[in-house]
ZAKOL-163367 format. One record per atom (N, C-alpha, C): residue in one letter; chain; atom name; x, y, z. Coordinates in pm, whole numbers. Last residue first. Example, Ala and Ser with C-alpha at 12.3 -4.5 7.8 and 13.67 -1.06 7.14 Angstrom:
<rs>
- type|mol|atom|east|north|up
- s|A|N|1285|-225|708
- s|A|CA|1367|-106|714
- s|A|C|1290|3|787
- a|A|N|1319|-569|780
- a|A|CA|1230|-450|780
- a|A|C|1320|-330|780
</rs>
This chain:
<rs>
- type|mol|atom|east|north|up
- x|A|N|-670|-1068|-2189
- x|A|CA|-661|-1092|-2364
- x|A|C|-743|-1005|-2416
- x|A|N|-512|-1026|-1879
- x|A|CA|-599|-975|-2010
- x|A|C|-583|-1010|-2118
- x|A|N|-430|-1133|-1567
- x|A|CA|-384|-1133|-1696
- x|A|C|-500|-1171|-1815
- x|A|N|-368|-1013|-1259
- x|A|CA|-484|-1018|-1380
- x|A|C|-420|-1032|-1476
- x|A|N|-364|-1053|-927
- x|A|CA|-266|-1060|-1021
- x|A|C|-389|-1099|-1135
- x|A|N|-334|-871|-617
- x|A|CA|-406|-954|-695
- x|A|C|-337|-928|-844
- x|A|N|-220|-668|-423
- x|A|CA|-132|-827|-515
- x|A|C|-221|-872|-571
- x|A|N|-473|-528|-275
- x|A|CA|-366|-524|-321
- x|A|C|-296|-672|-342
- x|A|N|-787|-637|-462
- x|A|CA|-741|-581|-381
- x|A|C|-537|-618|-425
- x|A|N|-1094|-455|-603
- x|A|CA|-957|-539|-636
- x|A|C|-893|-489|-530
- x|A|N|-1480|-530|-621
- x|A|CA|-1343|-438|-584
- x|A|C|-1181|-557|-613
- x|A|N|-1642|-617|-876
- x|A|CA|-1541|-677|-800
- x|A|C|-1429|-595|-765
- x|A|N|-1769|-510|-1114
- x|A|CA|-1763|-486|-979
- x|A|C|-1685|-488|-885
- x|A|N|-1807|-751|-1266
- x|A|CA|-1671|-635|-1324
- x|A|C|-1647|-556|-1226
- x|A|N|-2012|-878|-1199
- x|A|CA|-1857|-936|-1153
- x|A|C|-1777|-818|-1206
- x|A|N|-2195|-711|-1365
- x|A|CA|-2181|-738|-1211
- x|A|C|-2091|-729|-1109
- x|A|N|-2148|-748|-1647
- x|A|CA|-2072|-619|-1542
- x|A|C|-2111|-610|-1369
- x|A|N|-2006|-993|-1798
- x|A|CA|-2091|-1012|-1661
- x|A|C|-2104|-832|-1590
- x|A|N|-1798|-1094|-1922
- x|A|CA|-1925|-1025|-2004
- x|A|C|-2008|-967|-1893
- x|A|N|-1648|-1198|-1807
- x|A|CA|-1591|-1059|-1835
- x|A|C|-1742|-1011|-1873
- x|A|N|-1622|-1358|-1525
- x|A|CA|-1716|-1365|-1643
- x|A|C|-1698|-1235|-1692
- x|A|N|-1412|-1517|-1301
- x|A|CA|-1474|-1377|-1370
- x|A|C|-1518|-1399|-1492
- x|A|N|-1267|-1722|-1055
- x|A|CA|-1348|-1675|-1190
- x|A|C|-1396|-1589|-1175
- x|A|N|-927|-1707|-940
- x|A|CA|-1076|-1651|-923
- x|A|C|-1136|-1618|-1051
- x|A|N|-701|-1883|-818
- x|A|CA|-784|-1851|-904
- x|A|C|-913|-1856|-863
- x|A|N|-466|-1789|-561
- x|A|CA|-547|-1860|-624
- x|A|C|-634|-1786|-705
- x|A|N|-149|-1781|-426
- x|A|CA|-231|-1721|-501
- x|A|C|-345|-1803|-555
- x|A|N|-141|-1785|-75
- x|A|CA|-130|-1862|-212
- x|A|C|-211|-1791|-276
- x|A|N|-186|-1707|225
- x|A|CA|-116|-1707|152
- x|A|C|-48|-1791|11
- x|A|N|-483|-1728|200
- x|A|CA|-417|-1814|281
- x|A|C|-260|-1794|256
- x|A|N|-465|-1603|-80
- x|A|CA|-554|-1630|18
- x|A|C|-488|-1746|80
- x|A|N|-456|-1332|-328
- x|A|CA|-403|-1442|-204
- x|A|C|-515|-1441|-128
- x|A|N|-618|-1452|-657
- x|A|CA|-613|-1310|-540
- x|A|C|-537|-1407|-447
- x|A|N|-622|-1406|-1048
- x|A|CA|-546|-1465|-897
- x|A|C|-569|-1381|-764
- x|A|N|-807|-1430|-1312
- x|A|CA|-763|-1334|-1218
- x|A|C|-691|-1424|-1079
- x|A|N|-817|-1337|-1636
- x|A|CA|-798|-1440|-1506
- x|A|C|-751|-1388|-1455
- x|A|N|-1053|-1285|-1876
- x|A|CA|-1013|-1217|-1784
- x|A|C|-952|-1325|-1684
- x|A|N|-1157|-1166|-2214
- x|A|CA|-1106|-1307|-2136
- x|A|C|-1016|-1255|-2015
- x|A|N|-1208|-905|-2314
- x|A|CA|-1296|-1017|-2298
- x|A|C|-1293|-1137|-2264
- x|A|N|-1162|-553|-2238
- x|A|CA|-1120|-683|-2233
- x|A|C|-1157|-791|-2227
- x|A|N|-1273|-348|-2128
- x|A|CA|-1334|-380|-2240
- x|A|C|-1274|-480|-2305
- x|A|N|-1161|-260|-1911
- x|A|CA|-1131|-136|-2003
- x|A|C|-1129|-231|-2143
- x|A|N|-986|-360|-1659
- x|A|CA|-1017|-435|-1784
- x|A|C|-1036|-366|-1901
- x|A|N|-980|-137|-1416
- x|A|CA|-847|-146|-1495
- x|A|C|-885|-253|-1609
- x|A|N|-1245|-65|-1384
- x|A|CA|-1125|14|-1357
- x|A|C|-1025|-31|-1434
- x|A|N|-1323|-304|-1337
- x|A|CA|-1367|-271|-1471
- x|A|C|-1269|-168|-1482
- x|A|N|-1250|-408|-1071
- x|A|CA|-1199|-451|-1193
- x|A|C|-1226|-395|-1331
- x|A|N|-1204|-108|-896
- x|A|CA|-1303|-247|-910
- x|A|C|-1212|-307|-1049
- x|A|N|-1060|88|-613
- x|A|CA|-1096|63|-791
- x|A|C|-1193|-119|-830
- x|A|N|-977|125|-352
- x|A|CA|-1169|168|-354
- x|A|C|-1203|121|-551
- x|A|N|-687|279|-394
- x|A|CA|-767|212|-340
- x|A|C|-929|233|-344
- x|A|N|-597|330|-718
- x|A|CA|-651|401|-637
- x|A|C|-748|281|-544
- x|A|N|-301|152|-820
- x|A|CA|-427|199|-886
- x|A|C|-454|230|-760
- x|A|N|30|1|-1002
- x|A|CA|-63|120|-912
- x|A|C|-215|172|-964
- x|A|N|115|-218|-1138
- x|A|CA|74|-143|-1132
- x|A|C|24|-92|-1000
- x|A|N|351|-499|-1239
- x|A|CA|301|-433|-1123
- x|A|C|277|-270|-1178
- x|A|N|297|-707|-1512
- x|A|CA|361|-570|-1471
- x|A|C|276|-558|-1373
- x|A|N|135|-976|-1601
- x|A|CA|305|-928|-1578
- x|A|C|355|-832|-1451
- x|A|N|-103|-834|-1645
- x|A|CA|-27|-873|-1774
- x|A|C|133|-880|-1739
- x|A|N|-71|-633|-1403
- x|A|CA|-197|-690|-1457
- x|A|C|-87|-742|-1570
- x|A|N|-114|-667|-1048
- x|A|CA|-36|-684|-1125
- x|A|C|-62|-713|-1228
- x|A|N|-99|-367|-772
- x|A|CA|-170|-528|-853
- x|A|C|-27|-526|-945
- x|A|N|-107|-232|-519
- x|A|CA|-55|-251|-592
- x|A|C|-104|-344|-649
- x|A|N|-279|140|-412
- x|A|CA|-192|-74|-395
- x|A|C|-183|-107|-497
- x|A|N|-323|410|-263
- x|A|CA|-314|351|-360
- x|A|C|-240|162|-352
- x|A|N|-517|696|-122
- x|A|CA|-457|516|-120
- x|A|C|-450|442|-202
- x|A|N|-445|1025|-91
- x|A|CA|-491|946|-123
- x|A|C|-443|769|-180
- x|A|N|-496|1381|-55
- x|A|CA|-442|1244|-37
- x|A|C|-497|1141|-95
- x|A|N|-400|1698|-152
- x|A|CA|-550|1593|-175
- x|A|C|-423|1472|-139
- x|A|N|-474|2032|-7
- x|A|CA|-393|1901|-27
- x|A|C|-466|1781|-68
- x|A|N|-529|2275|105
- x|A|CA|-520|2254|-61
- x|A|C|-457|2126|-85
- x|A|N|-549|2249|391
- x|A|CA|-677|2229|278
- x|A|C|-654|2229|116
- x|A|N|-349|2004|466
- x|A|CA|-339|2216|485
- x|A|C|-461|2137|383
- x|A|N|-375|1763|749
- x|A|CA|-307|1794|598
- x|A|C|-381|1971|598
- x|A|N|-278|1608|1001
- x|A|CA|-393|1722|964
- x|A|C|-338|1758|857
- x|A|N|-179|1360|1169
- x|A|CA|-153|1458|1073
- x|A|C|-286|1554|1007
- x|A|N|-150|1202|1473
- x|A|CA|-194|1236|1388
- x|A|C|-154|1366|1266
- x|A|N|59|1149|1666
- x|A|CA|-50|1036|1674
- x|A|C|-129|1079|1504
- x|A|N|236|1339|1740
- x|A|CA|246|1239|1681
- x|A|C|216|1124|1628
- x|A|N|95|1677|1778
- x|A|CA|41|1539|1787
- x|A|C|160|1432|1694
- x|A|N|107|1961|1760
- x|A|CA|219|1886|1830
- x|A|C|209|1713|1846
- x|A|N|-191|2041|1708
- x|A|CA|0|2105|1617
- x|A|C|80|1978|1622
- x|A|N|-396|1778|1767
- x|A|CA|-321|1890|1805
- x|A|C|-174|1902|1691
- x|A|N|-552|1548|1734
- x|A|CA|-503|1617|1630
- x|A|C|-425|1772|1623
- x|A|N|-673|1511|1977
- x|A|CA|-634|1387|1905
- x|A|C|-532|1436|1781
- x|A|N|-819|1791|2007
- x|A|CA|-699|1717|2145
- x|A|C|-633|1623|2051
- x|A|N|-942|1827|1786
- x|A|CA|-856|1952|1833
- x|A|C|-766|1883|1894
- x|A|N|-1175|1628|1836
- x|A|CA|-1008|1628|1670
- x|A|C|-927|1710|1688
- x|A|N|-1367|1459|1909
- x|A|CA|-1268|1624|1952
- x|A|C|-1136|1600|1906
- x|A|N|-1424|1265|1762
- x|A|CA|-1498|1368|1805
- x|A|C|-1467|1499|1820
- x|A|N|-1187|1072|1753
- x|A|CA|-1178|1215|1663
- x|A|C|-1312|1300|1682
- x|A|N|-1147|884|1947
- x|A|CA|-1141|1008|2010
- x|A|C|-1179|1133|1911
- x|A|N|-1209|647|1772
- x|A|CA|-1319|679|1814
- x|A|C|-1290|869|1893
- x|A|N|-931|695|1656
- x|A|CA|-1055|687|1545
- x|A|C|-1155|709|1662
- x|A|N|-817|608|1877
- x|A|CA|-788|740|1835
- x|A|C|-918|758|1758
- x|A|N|-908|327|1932
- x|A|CA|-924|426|2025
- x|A|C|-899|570|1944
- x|A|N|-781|206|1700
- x|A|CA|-970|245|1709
- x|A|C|-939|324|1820
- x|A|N|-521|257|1777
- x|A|CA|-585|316|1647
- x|A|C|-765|324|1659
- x|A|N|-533|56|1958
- x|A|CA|-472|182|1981
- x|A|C|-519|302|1862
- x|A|N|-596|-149|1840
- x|A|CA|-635|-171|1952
- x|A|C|-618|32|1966
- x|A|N|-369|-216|1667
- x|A|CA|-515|-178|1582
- x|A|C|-584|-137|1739
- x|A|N|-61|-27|1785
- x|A|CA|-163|-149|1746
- x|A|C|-285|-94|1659
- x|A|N|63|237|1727
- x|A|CA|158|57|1698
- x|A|C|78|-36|1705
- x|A|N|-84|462|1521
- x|A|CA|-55|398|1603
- x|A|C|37|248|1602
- x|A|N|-212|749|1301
- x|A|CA|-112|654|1322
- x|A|C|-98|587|1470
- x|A|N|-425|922|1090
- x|A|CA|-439|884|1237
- x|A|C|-277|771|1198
- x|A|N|-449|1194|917
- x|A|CA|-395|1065|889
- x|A|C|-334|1004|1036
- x|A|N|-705|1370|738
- x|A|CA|-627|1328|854
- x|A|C|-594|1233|800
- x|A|N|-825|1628|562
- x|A|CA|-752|1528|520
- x|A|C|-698|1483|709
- x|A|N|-1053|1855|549
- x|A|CA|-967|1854|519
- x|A|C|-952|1702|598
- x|A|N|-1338|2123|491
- x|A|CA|-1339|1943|528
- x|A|C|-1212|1974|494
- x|A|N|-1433|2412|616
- x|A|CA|-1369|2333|480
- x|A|C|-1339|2205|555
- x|A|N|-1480|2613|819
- x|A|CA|-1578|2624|706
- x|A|C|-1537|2509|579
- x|A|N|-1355|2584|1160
- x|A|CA|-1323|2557|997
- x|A|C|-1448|2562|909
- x|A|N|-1498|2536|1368
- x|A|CA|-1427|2682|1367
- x|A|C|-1369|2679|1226
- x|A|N|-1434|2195|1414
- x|A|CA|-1482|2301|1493
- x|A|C|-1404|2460|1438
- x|A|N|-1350|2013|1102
- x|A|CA|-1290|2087|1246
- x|A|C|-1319|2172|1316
- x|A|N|-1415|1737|948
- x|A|CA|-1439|1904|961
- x|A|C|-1408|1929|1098
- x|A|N|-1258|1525|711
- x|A|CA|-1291|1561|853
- x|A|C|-1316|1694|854
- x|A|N|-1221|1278|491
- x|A|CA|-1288|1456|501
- x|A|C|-1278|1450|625
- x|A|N|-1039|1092|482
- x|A|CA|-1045|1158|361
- x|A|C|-1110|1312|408
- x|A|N|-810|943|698
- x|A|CA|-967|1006|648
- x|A|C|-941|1124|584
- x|A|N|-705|628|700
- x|A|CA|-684|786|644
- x|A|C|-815|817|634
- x|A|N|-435|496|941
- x|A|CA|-608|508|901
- x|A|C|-608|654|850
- x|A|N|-204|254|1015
- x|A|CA|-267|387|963
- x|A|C|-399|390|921
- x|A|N|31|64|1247
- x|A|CA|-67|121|1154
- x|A|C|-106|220|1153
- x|A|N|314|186|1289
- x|A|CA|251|6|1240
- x|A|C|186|4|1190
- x|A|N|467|451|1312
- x|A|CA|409|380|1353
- x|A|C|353|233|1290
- x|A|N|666|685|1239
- x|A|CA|733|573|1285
- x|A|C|609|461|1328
- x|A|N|565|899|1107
- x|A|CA|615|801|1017
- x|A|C|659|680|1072
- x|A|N|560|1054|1317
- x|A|CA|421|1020|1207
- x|A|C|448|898|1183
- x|A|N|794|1161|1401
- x|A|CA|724|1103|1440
- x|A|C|624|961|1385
- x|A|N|849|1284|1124
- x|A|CA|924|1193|1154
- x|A|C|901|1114|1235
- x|A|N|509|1432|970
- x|A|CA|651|1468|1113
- x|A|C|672|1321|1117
- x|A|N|451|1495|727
- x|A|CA|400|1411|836
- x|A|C|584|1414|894
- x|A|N|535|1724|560
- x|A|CA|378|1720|603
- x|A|C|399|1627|726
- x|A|N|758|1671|394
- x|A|CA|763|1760|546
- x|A|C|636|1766|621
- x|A|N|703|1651|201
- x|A|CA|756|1606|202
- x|A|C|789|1613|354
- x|A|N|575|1967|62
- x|A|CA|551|1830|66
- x|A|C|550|1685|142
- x|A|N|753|2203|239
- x|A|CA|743|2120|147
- x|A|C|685|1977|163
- x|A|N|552|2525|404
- x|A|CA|600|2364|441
- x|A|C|612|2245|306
- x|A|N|606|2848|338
- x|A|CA|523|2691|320
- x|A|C|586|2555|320
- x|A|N|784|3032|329
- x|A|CA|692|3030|437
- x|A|C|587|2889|461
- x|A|N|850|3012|35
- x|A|CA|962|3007|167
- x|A|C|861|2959|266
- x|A|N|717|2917|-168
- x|A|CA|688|3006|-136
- x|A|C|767|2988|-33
- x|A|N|836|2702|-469
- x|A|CA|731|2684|-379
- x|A|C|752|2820|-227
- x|A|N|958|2730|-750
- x|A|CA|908|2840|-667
- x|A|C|790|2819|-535
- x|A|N|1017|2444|-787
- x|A|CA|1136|2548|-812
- x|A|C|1101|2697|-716
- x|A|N|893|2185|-666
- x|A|CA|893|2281|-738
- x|A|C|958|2392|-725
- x|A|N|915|1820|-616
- x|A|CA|910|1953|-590
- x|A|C|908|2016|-671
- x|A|N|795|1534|-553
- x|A|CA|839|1610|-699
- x|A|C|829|1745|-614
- x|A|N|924|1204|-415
- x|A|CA|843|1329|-415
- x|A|C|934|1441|-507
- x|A|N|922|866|-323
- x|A|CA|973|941|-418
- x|A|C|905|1103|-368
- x|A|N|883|722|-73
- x|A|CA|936|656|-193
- x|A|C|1005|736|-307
- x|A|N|908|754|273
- x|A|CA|931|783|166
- x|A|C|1003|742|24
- x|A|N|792|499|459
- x|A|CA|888|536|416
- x|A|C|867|601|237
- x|A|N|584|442|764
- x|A|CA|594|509|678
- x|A|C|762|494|580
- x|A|N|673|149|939
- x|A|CA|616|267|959
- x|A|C|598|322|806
- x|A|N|744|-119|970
- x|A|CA|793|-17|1009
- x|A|C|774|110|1012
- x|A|N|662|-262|760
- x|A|CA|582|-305|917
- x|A|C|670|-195|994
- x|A|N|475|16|542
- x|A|CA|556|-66|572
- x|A|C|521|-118|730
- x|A|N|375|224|277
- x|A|CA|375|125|419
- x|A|C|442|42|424
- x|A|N|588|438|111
- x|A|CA|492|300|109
- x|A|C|432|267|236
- x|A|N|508|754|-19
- x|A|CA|521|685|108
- x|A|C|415|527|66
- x|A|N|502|1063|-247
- x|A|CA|444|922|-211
- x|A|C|529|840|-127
- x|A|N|415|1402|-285
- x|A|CA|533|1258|-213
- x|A|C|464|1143|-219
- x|A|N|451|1684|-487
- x|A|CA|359|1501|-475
- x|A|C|493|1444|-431
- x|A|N|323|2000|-515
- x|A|CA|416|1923|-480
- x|A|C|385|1772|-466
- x|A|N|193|2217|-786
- x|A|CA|236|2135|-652
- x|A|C|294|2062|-635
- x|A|N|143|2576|-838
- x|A|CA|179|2463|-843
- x|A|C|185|2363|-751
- x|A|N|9|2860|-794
- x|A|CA|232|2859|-786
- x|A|C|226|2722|-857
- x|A|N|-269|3069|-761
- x|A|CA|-208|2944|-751
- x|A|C|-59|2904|-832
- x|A|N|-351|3318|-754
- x|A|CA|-297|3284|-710
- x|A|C|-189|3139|-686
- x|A|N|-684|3152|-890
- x|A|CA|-595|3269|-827
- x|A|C|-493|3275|-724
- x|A|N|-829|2913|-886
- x|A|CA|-683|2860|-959
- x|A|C|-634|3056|-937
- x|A|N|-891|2756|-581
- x|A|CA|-901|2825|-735
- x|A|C|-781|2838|-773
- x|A|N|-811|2849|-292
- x|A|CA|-913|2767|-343
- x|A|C|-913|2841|-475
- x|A|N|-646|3001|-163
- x|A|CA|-628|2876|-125
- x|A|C|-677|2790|-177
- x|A|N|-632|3309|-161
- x|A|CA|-775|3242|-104
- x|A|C|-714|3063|-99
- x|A|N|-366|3454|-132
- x|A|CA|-425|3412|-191
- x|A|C|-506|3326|-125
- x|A|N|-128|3565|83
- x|A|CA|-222|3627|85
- x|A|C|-377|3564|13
- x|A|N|148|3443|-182
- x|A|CA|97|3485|-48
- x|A|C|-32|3562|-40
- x|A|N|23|3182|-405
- x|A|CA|61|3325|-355
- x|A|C|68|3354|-218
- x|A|N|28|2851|-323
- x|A|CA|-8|2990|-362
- x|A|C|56|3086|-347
- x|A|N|77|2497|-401
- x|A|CA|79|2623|-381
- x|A|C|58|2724|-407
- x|A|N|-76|2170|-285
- x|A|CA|-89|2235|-385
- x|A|C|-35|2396|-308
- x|A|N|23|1846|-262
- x|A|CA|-28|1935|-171
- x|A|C|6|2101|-347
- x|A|N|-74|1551|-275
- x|A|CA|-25|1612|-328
- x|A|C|-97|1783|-301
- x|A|N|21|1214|-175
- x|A|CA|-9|1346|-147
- x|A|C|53|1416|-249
- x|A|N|-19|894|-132
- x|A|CA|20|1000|-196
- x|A|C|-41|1140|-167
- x|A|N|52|572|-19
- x|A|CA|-38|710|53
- x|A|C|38|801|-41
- x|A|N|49|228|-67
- x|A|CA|98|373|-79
- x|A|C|-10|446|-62
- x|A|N|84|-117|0
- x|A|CA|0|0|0
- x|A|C|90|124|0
</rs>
């Protein structure tokens, strides 16, 4: 699994939203790991504004050291008019639902100074990506994609998912857009005619 970000810049003074003002952006991507976070790659930009935190710098060194992660996509924050991005971290699952249930009050759980959590800036879009493998080649696709996502009108479809740790075969009826449904998960392995 990978977490990408891509945080977007402005002018000084500029609304934050639209394209006034707007400099460009920045994209890190981070694998998971049983070790925490580790940065894979990230694109900077030549004029990103002194005063603004690079990319790459979003989740404090902290952040990065935990087991597991939980991303929420919208959260709204007492005194904010805009949904923005968290990214809860802990060493158990035990420890993580506790945070997930504390985000009521997202101020204490999600403080400046929190190593437990990340609060992304509102021009930032995140988001979960895993890995498959279609014809061979390991790809990247957006967690939450289904198979039609990546078949794209292909008419003989095999597909492998783990289980138990072994890959096994899973029928699919390409004609079927039911089965085309079929969320996909990460390592599943597809080979298209």
């Amino acid at each position: 699994m990978e977490i990408r970000i891509e945080n977007a810049y402005y002018k000084g003074g500029a609304s934050r939203r639209g394209l006034e003002g707007f400099l460009g952006t920045e994209t890190a991507k981070y694998e998971i790991t049983a070790h925490g976070l580790s940065l894979l790659s990230f694109q900077s930009m030549t004029d990103r504004p002194a005063d603004d935190m690079p990319v790459q710098r979003l989740i404090s060194e902290a952040q990065m050291k935990h087991r597991f992660y939980r991303l929420y996509f919208e959260i709204f924050f007492k005194g904010e008019d805009f949904h923005r991005s968290a990214l809860l971290g802990a060493d158990t699952v035990p420890a993580l639902d506790n945070l997930s249930g504390e985000l009521t009050n997202g101020e204490e759980v999600c403080s400046q100074h929190s190593d437990a959590c990340t609060v992304f800036p509102e021009p930032c879009s995140v988001s979960v990506e895993m890995k498959v493998v279609v014809n061979g080649k390991p790809q990247n696709v957006l967690w939450g994609s289904t198979l039609a996502d990546v078949v794209k009108g292909q008419h003989h479809i095999e597909m492998k998912r783990l289980y138990a740790g072994w890959l096994t075969a899973v029928q699919v009826n390409a004609d079927d857009p039911r089965e085309l449904k079929l969320p996909l998960l990460p390592g599943d392995h597809l080979l298209l005619k």
